[in-house]
Each structure stands twice: as C-alpha cells, then as structure tokens.
N, C-alpha and C positions, 0 to 999 in steps of 0.2 A: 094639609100643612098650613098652616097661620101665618101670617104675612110678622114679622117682629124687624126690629132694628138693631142692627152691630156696629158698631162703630171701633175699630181697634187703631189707634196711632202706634207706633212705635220710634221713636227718636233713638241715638245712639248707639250704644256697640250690639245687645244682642237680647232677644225675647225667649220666653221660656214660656210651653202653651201646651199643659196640659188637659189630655182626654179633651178632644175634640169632639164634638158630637151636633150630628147634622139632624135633621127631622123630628118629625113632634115626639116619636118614641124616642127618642134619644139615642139613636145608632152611634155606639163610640165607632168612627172611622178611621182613628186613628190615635195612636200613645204619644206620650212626650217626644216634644220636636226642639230642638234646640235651633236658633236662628242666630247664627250669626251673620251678618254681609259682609264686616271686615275681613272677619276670617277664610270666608267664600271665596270672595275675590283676592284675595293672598296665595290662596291654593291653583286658584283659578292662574294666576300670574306667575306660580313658579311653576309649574306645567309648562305653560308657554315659554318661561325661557327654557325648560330643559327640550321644547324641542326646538327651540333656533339655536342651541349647541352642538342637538344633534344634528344637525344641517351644517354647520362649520367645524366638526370635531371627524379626526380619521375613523374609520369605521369598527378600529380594533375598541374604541372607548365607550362603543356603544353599550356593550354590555353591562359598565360601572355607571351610566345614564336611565337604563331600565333596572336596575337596583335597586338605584337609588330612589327613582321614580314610582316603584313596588313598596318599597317600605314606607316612602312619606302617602300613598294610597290610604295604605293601611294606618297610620297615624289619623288622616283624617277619616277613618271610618270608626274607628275607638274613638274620635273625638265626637263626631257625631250619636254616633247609639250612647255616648255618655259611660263609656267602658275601658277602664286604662290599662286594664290587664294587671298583669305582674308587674310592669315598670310604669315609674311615674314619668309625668312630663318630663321635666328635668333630668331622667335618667334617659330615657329617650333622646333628648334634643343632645346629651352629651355623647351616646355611643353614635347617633349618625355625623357627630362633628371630626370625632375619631376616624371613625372607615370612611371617610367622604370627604377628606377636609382639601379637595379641589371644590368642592362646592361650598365653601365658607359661607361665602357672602349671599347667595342665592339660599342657605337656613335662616342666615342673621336675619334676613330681609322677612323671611316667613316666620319664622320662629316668635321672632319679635314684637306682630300681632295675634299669634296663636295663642304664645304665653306672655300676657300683656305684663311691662315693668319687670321680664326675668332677664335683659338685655340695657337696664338703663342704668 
C-alpha cells in the first residue's frame, strides 16, 4: 500500500461520501453514507428523554413510549439507508403527531432538525 494524503474537513449540517474505498486495489468497503451530526444527536436526545419519562410515567404508559420509540427507530433508519418508503417525510411526521400527540413537543424538537425549515 502507498503512503498518499486525505485530507476531508466537513463544516455544517451534513456529508454525503460515496463508495469509499480503502487499499491500492481499491476495495469499496463501503456504499453511500449519509452523515448528519445534527440529526444524530436529535435522535440521540429524544431517546433520552423518552427514557427519563419512562422513569417518571405510571407503568400502564409504557407501552405508548416503546411505540412510539419503534416507530421514530424506524424513521431514522429510512432516513439513514436513504429510503422513505411509501410515505414522505411530511406524511410521516403528521401520522406520529396524530397517534402521539402527548408527545408534541419532544417531535417538534426532533422533527424540526430532521426536516429542516418544515416547522419554521
């Protein structure tokens, strides 16, 4: 392998870093990666509150907290593989505001950087 130089900055919301490829053959290790950090840490943060509520919520609500928790999973995993399914964003972010709307504000909060400018 040959000694070469990489140099990659990324500033701002999110990188797009197609067919990665390590070694002099050119082994792709890896397909399109989507990078976002705001979004990461949005996910990363309504996680955590959904589980300091379920720490202060009666045990009967648990269930409406791993639902809900199952389905925004699965949102960020279509968001990541770059895959939306049958539903758009926007059709998304409106049927979990419907069946969920004890959880308004803990979407608004995520939603908000997911789908940048569909809350301003």
């Amino acid at each position: 392998m040959t000694n070469g130089k990489l140099n990659i900055v990324v500033s701002g919301g999110n990188s797009n870093f197609a067919n990665i490829s390590q070694g002099d053959r050119n082994t792709n290790v890896s397909e399109s990666q989507r990078i976002d950090a705001r979004a990461e840490q949005a996910f990363a943060e309504f996680f955590q509150e959904l589980e300091r509520r379920r720490a202060s919520e009666p045990a009967a609500s648990h269930q409406q907290l791993d639902a809900l928790k199952e389905e925004v999973s699965a949102l960020k995993t279509a968001l990541q593989s770059q895959t939306g399914g049958k539903k758009s964003l926007g059709e998304t972010a409106k049927a979990l505001y419907e069946q969920y709307g004890w959880a308004g504000d803990l979407l608004k909060k995520l939603l908000g950087v997911v789908i940048p400018g569909w809350l301003s």
